[in-house]
Every structure is written in structure tokens, then in C-alpha cells.
C-alpha positions, 0 to 999 in steps of 0.5 A: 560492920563488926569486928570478927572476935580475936584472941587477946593473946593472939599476935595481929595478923601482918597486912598484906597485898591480895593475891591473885587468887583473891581477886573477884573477877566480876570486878576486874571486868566492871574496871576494865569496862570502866576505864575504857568509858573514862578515856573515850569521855577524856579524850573527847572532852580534854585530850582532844581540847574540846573542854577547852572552847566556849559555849558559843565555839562549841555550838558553832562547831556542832553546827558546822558538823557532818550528822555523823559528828552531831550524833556522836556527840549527842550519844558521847553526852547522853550515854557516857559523859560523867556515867563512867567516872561514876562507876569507877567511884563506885568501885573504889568505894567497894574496893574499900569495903573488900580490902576491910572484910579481908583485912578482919578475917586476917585479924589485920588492921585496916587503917594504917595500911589504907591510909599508907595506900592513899598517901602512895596514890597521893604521891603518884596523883601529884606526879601524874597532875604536875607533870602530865595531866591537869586532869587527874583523878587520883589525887582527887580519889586519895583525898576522898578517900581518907573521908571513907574512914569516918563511915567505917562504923556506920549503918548502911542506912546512915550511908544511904542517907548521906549518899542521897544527900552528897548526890542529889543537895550538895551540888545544888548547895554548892552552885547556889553558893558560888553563885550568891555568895559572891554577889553579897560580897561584892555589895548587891545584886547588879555588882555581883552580877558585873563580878561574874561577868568579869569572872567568865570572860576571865575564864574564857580567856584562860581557856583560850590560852590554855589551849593554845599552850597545849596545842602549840606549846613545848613540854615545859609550857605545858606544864607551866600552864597545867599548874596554873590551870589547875589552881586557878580554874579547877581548884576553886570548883573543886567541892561541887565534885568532891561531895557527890564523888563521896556519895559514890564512894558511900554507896560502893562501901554499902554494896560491898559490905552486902556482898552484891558482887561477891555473891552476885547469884544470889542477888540477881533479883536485886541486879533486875530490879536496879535494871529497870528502876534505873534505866527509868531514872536514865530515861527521865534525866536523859529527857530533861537533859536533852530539852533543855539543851533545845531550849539553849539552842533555841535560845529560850533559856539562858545558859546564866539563868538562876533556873540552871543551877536546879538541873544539878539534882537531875544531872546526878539522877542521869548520870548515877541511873545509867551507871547503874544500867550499865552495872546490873546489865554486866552482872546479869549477862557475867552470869550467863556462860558465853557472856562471862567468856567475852567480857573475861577479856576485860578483867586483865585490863581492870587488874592493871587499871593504875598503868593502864590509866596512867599509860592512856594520858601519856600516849594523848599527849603525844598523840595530841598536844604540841610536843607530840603530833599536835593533832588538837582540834585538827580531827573530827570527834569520831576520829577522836573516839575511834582513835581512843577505842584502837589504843584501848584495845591494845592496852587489853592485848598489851594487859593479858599478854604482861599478867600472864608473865608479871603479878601487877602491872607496873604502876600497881606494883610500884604502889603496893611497893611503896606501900608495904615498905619493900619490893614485891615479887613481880613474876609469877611463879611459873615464869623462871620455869617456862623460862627455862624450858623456853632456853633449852 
């Protein structure tokens, strides 16, 4: 994108946190939207420690399940794992995008103030990882992130590619590389055959004790164990998320600078045209997905199988097609007036997606793990979801009551704090008013 022409003579403009007026509220309900989607798919997954169990665990508690439970889980994997977190990727990469455009129309440099944006998120991921939650996104996203700069310059074509090629080869590149470069290390096929087996067991074995610490363990325990799982189970396979993470990022960047979402009216033909191309891409990975998935059951396909590691592309084809289902079917009904009015509920809730997220983990921890009520592994999964719905919806009450008083949520305005060097204003402006009406 090029830079606006400025006076050489002309101070830089000072880099600024954006208003609320600024704000695009399509945005704020696709994030609302988002992050109701990440926690039913948290919980589900981690809160509740079901990623925590064995291949054959899981499947022994499939079988054992009422058809309500097999069938939630069935839509939970179809429908909304890996789907949710996709689109929220996107939007950080499009929040990018929107942050460059109003830092140049400023005449306000950019970098520094991303790059002290993401240190701050960094920070704040740290505490978040460290102190509560093994499973914390913004530590991910900052580092990520720093990688946005080098794409800043290029082409929406350069971008596209490189998003084809982080989404759809990375990920194969990668597993083929966690699987063989192992077996050349150890000295030949049956070796490195015997390295990986050894290696699931020990993976099994921590799951195990993970979950035991969780469910049963005090705080410190927990945290204890949450490091160790960090470094030794997810850190390893880190790249194999990193990569297609910044194909999303890339394709949020592009879309930005094309101004999708901003000027959405003038788009819909396009937002139409992603509707039906990608619910066919969703159709046909959903398919896949759902066969193979047979054929393990059946056992006529082993889980090891070398074959496996070819699903990768189609898991992206999946995951990134019903993400765009989901996004270019919220733009078209957002356009239509009695639709825009429901889904404006979710808008505050996406203006305080940081608190928002970070509040989610803290109530599941209590709610599961064993210094709160220790309730992992002891309800169904459709209690589980349910139960993620109900304190999701208190966060949108709890969301517009406090924006309707406050600027930021808290976390938000601890990072844009921390960020600008000083303290920014909280209240909105009317508050001391109303207060002072309210007294007499």
C-alpha cells in the first residue's frame, strides 16, 4: 500500500488509540461472534479435559454416550472446532490492516506502536500462559505478529500466495517433517519406528498426569504442571500452528486493505460469491473428514498411517471454508436492518474481547479444575457446552452494561495503557454528568 504524500516540513502526526466513533461495528459483532465460537470449542476441548484423553478413551467415551452426546460432539468437530479460532486470526490480521490505513491518513508511523502493541500482548500472554491457562492464544498472536511487518509492502497477489502456501503446504511440510526426520536421526526405518512409539506413550503418560493435576491438584500444581506441559507437549509442535495462523493473519491483512468490511454495501457481490464457493469447500472437507473418521472406527484405517499426514490440506480446506460461511453469511444478514439490530448485541462484547477472553479462562478454572469445583470429566458434553453458552451470555449483559459507562473493558485499557506510556481516560464523558444528576 502506498504511503499518502506528507510535508517534509510537516511534524509526524502522534500515534493514538482509536476512538469509539472510529470503530467499525460489523467488526465488533464478527469478534463478539468469534469469541463465543473459541470458548464453546475451549471448553469443550481443554476446560472440561477432554484433550487431555487418549485416542482410545475418547472413543470408549463416544461409545458409551447417549445419541444426544455423540451428536453434539459430531457438530462441535464439523461445525466449530478449529473454525472460530480461524476467523478470529483473520480479524487480527484485518485489525492490522485497519490500524496501518488510520495510522497513514494521520500521517503517524505505524511500527513503533505495533511493535509496542505486541510486546504489551506478549506481556499480558505470558501472565495469561504462566499463571492460568497452557492454552493461550496471545503470546501466540504477538509473536506472529511481528512476522505482518515484512508483508506490509507487498502485493495482495505476493499475500495470496504466501496464504496458499502457509494454509494449505506448510502443514504438510511440517508433519512429514516431525515424522521422517526422526526415523533419519534414529538410524532407519524400524528404529525410528520404535523412537515414535516410545514417544506417544510418553505423551500419553503426560496427558494422563496432566489431567490428574488439573482435576485434583491445588493452584500451584497446576501451574507447575501447566509450564511443563507447555514446554514439553506444545512447544515442540508449535510451527505446524504457527504457519497457517499467519496465512490467516495474511488473508485478514489483504482484505482490510480492500476495504471488504468497511465498505461491505459495495461488496455484497463478492460476500455472495464466498458464500456459495466456500460452503462447497466446507462440504467437501466436512466429507472427508467424516469418512475417514468411519474408517478409524471401523478400524480400516490406522490413525499412524503415513496416508494420515495427507488430510492436513483438506483439515485447512474445512476449517478455513466454513469460517468463510460463517463470515460472508453475518455480512449479508448485518446489511439487512432487523438482522443488524440482533447481531448489534454482540458488538460490545467484541469491543471487550481481551477482558472478555481473559475472564472466560478464569471462571473455567474455577468451574473445572481442582481448586475451584473440580467439575472435569464429572459432566456430559452438553452440560459442558451449555454451560459456556450461559456464562457467554452473561459476559454480553455484563459487556454493554460496562461500555456504557467505561471507554475499554479493563484488560483493553490496561494494554492500550501500557502501550501509550500513560494512563488512558476510562469514562466516557457523559459518566461524571449522569453521576451528578443521579446524586441530586
Amino acid at each position: 500500500m502506498s504511503q499518502p504524500p506528507s510535508s517534509p516540513t510537516a511534524p509526524q502526526a502522534e500515534a493514538r488509540p482509536v476512538d469509539a466513533s472510529e470503530r467499525l461495528a460489523l467488526l465488533d459483532v464478527l469478534r463478539g461472534f468469534a469469541l463465543c465460537g473459541v470458548f464453546a470449542s475451549n471448553t469443550f476441548m481443554w476446560f472440561s479435559g477432554r484433550a487431555y484423553l487418549t485416542r482410545q478413551q475418547i472413543e470408549a467415551a463416544m461409545a458409551s454416550a447417549t445419541w444426544v452426546d455423540q451428536t453434539l460432539m459430531y457438530t462441535m468437530g464439523i461445525l466449530v472446532n478449529g473454525k472460530f479460532i480461524t476467523i478470529f486470526s483473520f480479524l487480527f490480521g484485518l485489525g492490522f490492516s485497519v490500524q496501518m490505513m488510520r495510522a497513514e491518513a494521520r500521517g503517524a508511523a505505524i511500527t513503533p506502536l505495533y511493535m509496542r502493541r505486541l510486546v504489551m500482548m506478549f506481556l499480558i500472554g505470558c501472565v495469561h500462559l504462566f499463571g492460568l491457562w497452557l492454552g493461550d492464544i496471545l503470546t501466540t498472536y504477538a509473536t506472529i505478529g511481528f512476522a505482518l511487518l515484512l508483508f506490509r509492502g507487498r502485493q495482495d497477489k505476493t499475500l495470496l500466495i504466501w496464504s496458499a502456501l502457509l494454509l494449505f503446504i506448510s502443514p504438510l511440510v511440517v508433519n512429514l517433517a516431525m515424522k521422517y526426520v526422526p526415523m533419519l536421526l534414529s538410524g532407519g526405518a524400524e528404529a525410528g519406528a520404535d523412537a515414535a512409539k516410545a514417544a506417544m506413550e510418553r505423551s500419553s503418560q503426560l496427558r494422563a498426569e496432566t489431567r490428574q493435576a488439573f482435576s485434583n491438584g491445588t493452584y500451584v500444581e497446576m501451574v507447575r504442571t501447566n509450564a511443563h506441559y507447555f514446554f514439553v507437549q506444545f512447544l515442540p509442535g508449535l510451527a505446524g500452528f504457527f504457519l497457517p495462523l499467519l496465512g490467516r493473519f495474511l488473508l485478514g491483512l489483504m482484505a482490510g486493505r480492500r476495504r471488504l468490511f468497511h465498505d461491505a454495501p459495495q461488496h455484497l457481490a463478492f460476500f455472495r460469491k464466498l458464500l456459495r464457493w466456500s460452503l462447497g469447500m466446507a462440504v467437501i472437507g466436512s466429507a472427508v473428514g467424516m469418512v475417514v473418521q468411519y474408517m478409524m472406527r471401523q478400524k480400516m484405517l490406522d490413525p499412524q498411517s503415513p496416508w494420515m499426514m495427507l488430510l492436513s490440506p483438506v483439515r485447512q480446506l474445512n476449517e478455513m471454508g466454513l469460517a468463510a460461511v460463517y463470515v460472508a453469511g453475518l455480512v449479508l444478514l448485518f446489511q439487512r436492518e432487523a438482522w443488524q439490530r440482533r447481531l448489534m448485541v454482540l458488538a460490545p462484547v467484541g469491543r471487550m474481547a481481551l477482558t472478555n477472553y481473559l475472564s472466560q479462562t478464569v471462571i473455567s478454572l474455577f468451574i473445572y479444575y481442582g481448586f475451584g469445583l473440580g467439575l472435569m470429566g464429572k459432566i456430559s458434553p452438553g452440560a459442558t457446552i451449555a454451560l459456556s453458552l450461559v456464562i457467554f451470555a452473561v459476559q454480553v449483559v455484563f459487556s454493554h452494561w460496562w461500555l456504557a459507562r467505561f471507554r475499554f473493558g479493563p484488560a483493553e485499557w490496561l494494554w492500550r495503557s501500557l502501550t501509550y506510556g500513560k494512563a488512558q481516560p476510562m469514562r466516557q464523558p457523559s459518566a461524571p454528568a449522569a453521576a451528578a444528576v443521579t446524586a441530586v
